[in-house]
C-alpha positions in Angstrom: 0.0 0.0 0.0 1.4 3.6 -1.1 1.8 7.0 0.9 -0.6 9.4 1.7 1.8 11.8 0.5 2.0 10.6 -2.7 5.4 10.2 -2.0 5.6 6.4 -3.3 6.6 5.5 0.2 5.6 1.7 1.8 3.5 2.5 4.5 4.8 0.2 7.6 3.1 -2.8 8.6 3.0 -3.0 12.2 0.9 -0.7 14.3 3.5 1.2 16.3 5.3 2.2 13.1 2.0 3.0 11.4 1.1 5.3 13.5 4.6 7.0 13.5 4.8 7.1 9.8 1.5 8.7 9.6 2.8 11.2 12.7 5.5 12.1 10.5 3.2 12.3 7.1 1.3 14.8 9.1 4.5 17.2 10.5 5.7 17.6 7.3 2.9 18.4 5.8 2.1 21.1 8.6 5.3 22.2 7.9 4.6 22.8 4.5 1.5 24.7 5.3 2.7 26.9 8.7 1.9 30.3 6.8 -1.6 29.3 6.0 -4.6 30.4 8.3 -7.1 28.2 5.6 -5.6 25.6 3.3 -7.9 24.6 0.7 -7.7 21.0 -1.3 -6.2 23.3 -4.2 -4.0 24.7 -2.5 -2.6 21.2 -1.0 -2.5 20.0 -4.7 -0.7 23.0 -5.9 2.5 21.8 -4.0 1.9 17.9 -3.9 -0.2 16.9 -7.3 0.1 13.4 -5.8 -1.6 14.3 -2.2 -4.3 11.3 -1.1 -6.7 13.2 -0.3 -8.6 11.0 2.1 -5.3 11.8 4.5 -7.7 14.6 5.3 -10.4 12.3 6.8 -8.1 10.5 8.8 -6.8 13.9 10.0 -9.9 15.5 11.2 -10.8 12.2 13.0 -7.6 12.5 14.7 -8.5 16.1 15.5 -5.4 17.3 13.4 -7.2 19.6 11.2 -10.5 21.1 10.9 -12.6 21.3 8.2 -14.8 24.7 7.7 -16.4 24.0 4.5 -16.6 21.6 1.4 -12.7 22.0 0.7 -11.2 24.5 3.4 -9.4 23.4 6.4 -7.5 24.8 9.2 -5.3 23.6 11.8 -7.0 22.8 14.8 -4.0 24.5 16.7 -4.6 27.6 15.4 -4.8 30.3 17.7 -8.4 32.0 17.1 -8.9 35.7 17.6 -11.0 38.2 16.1 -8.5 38.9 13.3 -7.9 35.0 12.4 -11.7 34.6 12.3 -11.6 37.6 9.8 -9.1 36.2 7.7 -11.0 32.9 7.6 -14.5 34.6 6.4 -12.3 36.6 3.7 -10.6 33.3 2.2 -13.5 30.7 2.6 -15.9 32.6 0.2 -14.6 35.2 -2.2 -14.7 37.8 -3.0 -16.1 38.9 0.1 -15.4 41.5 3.2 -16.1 41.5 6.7 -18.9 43.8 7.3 -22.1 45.0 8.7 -22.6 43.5 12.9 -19.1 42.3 12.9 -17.5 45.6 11.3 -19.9 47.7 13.2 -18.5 45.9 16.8 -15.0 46.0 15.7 -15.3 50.0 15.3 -17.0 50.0 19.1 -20.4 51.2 17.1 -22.5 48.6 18.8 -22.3 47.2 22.3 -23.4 43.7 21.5 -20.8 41.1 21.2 -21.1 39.4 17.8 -20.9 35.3 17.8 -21.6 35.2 13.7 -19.1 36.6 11.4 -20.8 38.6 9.0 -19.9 39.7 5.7 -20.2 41.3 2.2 -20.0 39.0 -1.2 -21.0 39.5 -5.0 -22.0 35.5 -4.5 -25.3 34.2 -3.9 -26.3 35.0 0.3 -24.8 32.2 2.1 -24.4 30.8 5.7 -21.6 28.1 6.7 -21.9 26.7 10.5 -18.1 25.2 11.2 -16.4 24.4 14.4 -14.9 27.4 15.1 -17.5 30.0 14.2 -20.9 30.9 12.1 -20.0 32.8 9.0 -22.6 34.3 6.8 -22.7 36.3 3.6 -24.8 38.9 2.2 -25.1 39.3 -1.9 -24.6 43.1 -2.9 -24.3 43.6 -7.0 -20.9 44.2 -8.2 -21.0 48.1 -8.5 -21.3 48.1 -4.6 -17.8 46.0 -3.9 -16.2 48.8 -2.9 -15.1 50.9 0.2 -13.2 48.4 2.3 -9.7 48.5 3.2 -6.7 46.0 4.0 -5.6 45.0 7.7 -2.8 43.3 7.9 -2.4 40.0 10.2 1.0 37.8 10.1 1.7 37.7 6.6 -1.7 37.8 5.4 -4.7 40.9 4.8 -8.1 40.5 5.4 -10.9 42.7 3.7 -12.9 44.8 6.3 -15.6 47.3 5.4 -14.2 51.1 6.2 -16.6 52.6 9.2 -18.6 55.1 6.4 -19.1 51.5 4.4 -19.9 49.3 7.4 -22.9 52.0 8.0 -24.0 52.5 5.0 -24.2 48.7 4.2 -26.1 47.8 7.3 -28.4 50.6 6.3 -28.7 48.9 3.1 -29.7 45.4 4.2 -32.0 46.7 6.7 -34.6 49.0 4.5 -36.8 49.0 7.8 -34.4 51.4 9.6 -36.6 54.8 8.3 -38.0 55.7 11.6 -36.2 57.8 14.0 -37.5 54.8 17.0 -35.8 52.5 14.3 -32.4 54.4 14.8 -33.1 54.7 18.7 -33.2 50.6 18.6 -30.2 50.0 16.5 -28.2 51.3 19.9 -25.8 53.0 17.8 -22.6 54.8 19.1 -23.3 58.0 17.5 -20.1 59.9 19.4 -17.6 56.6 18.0 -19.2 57.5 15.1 -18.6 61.4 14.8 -15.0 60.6 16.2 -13.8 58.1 13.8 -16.0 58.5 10.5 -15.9 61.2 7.7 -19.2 62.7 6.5 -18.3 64.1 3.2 -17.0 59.8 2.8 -20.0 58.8 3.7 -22.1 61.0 1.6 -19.8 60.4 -1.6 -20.1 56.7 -1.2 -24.0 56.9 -0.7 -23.8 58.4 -4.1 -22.6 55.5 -5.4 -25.7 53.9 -4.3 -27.6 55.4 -7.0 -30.9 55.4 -5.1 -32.9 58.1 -4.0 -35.2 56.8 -1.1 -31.4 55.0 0.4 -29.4 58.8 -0.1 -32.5 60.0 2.3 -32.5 57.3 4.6 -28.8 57.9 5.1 -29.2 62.1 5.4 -31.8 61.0 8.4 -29.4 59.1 9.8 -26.6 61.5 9.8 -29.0 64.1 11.1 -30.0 61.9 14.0 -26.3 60.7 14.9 -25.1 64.5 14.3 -28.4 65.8 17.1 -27.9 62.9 19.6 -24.3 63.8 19.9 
């Protein structure tokens, strides 16, 4: 019986040096992968053409590796933090960017502490459930993929909504938000806000909107924010 690597090596007979061989198998393969916060079955076959790929069954049994979706994985190792969970979202449906709740909480706009990732993607809306998080995905059209910017973790960027696009893209998903109660509910951080944002931003990218009931519903809000301050 062949490696899993692919490597044409015999795989050992007896138990103990089974499992070693495989222990091995699996180093140097997280060797080859230590820079990578999501590998994806691609990626794997990118650098080893011959990979077996049902090495990654035995692995997540083992509780080696994780999986997150249909072809993503992670190293169950990983140390999870607000960025690497950003990171993730970004590279396990693209094109996307962290936005809306989880922007809005990163920027201190919201008190609530956010459990699902949330995010902007020119894909169909969709909602993965994996072990170390719940990340969702909201479909905008094309002409919207804009106003984000890069944040750098380790050696990687993540896509995260600027503050001006974070607000104007929760606005936009949530066409009930009209009423001045509505605003009052949304518990918004209208001082963060003022501090952090820039108006004449946020008016030019409501522009790019295009839509004339939205580029009200955003004057409201900044006229709310701007008297509750």
């Amino acid at each position: 019986m062949r490696g899993g690597g692919g490597s044409g090596i015999i795989i050992p007979k007896s138990t103990k040096n089974r499992i070693l061989w495989e222990y091995m198998q699996y180093n140097e393969f997280k060797d080859q992968f230590k820079d990578y916060i999501v590998f994806s079955l691609a990626d794997i076959q990118k650098i080893n053409p011959r990979f077996y790929r049902n090495r990654l069954n035995d692995w997540q049994k083992k509780g080696y590796i994780k999986k997150l979706r249909r072809g993503f994985y992670m190293f169950a190792d990983t140390n999870l933090n607000e960025n690497t969970l950003f990171l993730i979202a970004n590279l396990i449906y693209p094109p996307s960017y962290v936005s809306f709740e989880s922007a809005l909480a990163h920027y201190g706009l919201i008190p609530e502490g956010v459990y699902t990732i949330t995010s902007v993607s020119t894909a169909k809306t969709a909602k993965f459930k994996t072990p170390v998080a719940e990340f969702t995905y909201r479909r905008i059209k094309p002409s919207l993929m804009f106003g984000y910017r890069l944040e750098k973790y380790g050696n990687r960027n993540y896509r995260i909504a600027e503050i001006e696009k974070t607000v104007l893209d929760y606005l936009y998903i949530n066409p009930y938000i009209v009423k001045e109660e509505d605003f009052s509910e949304w518990r918004f951080d209208s001082s963060e806000f003022l501090d952090k944002a820039s108006l004449e931003k946020m008016r030019r990218y409501c522009a790019e909107f295009k839509n004339n009931n939205f580029t009200k519903r955003c004057e409201k809000f900044l006229e709310l924010i701007k008297r509750s301050h």
